[in-house]
N, C-alpha and C positions, 0 to 999 in steps of 0.2 A: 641527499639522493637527487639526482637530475632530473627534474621534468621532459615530459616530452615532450613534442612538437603538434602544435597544432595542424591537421590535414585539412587544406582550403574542401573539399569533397565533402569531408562531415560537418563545415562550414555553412555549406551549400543544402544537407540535408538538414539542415537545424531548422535554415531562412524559411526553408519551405513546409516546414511540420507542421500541418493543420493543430494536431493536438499532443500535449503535453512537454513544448517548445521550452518551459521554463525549466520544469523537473528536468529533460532531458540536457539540457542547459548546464544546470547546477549540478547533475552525476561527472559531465564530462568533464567540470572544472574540477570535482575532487579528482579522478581518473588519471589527467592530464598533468596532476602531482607526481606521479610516478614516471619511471623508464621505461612508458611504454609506446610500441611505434602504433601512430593512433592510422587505422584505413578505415576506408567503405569496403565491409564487405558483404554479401548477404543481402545489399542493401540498405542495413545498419551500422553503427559507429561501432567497429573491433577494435579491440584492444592486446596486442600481442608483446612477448615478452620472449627473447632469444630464438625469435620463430613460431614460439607455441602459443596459441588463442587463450588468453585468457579470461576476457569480459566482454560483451555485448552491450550495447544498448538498444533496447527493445522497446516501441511504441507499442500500446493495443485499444482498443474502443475504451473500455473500461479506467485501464492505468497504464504505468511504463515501468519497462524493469530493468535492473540490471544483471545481466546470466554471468556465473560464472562458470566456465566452461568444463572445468575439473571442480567444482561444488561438492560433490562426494567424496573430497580430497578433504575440506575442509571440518574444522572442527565443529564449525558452529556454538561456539559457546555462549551465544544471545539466544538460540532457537529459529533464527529469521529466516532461514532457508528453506525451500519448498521446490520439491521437484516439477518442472514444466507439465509432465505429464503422466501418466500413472508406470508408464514400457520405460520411462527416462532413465540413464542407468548414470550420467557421470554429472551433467550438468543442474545449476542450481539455480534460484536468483532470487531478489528480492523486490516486491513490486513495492509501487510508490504515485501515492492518488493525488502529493500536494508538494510545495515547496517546503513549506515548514517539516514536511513528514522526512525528507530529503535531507535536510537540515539537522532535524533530531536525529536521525539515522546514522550521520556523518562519521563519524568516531567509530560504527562498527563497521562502514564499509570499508573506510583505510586500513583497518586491523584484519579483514577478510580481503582484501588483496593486496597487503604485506605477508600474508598464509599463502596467497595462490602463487604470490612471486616465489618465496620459498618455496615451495611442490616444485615449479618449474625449476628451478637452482637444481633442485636434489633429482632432477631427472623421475618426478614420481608420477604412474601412471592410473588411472582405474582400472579398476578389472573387470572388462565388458565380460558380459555371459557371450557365450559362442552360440551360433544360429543353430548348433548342433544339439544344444539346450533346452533348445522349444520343443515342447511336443507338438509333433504331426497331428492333427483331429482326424479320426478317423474315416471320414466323411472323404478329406484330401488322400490318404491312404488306398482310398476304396477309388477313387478317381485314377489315380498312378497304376492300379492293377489291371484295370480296362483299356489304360490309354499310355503307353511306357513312353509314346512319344512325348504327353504331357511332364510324365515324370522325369525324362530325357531334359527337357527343356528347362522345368521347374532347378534340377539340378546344373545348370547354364547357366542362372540368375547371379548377382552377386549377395552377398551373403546379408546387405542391407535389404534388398530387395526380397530376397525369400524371407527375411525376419518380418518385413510388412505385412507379406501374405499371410504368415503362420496367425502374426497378431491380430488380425482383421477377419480370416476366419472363423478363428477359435473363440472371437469375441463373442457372434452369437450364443446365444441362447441355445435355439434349438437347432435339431440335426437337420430340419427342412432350411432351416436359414445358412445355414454353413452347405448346402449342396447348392442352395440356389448363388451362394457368392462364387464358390466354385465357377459355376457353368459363366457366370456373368461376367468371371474374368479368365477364361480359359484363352481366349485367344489372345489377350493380353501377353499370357506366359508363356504362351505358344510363338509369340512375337517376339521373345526377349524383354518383353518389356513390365516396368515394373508396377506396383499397385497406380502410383501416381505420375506418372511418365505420360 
């Protein structure tokens, strides 16, 4: 199997990584095993395979990880995989606090992306839920009947950006919390623009 080439750019973010320089070090050398075209993207060291994303390298306070980007594709036959975040619907990773842990690890990381390289081979996709999926809080409902222009707009968004709203409203608890986020970001949606923009 070919290796890839090393990107002076993920070179560059390595020299300069306050924390976890080594780990992230010792991922990219297994990684770097593979056919894949190594960039900066995100900020972080991607790893792409006939075009398609397939692994990350991710620094955080705590530890560093590795995403796989199609993760939900994956069998997981160690259990090591753990979704980013609770809404996360395709991506996986595995975090890593030591070199040694990196080390021991090693053997199921090349067996999980000789899995993601295949998925990519076989053209296989996840199957995002559609924005159309989320229920509306009725709170955001009761907004759109007073204000069509809101609801005008809200449906103008793109389909990532109304998923954040739906997410983040309905997150509350209570219905005074989910009107007060409403009103807090109405001119946001009224802007085009999305939760985090």
């Amino acid at each position: 199997m070919p290796r890839a080439q090393s990107n002076p750019k993920v070179d560059a973010f390595l020299a300069s990584a306050d924390r976890w320089r080594e780990e992230m070090t010792r991922l990219r050398k297994i990684v770097l095993g593979f056919p894949f075209a190594e960039e900066l993207k995100w900020s972080k060291p991607c790893y792409s395979f006939e075009g398609g994303n397939v692994a990350i390298i991710i620094p955080f306070k705590e530890s560093c990880a590795l995403m796989y980007c199609k993760g939900a594709l994956l069998k997981d036959a160690k259990g090591v995989l753990e979704k980013p975040g609770e809404h996360t619907q395709g991506a996986r990773w595995i975090k890593f606090r030591s070199v040694p842990e990196v080390v021991r690890m090693e053997p199921t990381v090349k067996a999980y992306l000789k899995e993601a390289i295949a998925a990519e081979k076989a053209g296989l996709q996840v199957k995002y839920r559609k924005t159309s999926d989320y229920k509306v809080p009725p709170e955001l409902e009761k907004a759109f009947a007073h204000a069509p222009a809101l609801k005008a707009a809200f449906a103008g968004l793109t389909p990532g950006r109304q998923r954040a709203y739906l997410l983040f409203i309905s997150s509350a608890k209570q219905s005074q919390t989910r009107e007060a986020r409403i009103e807090k970001h109405r001119q946001r949606i009224l802007a085009g623009k999305g939760l985090n923009d």
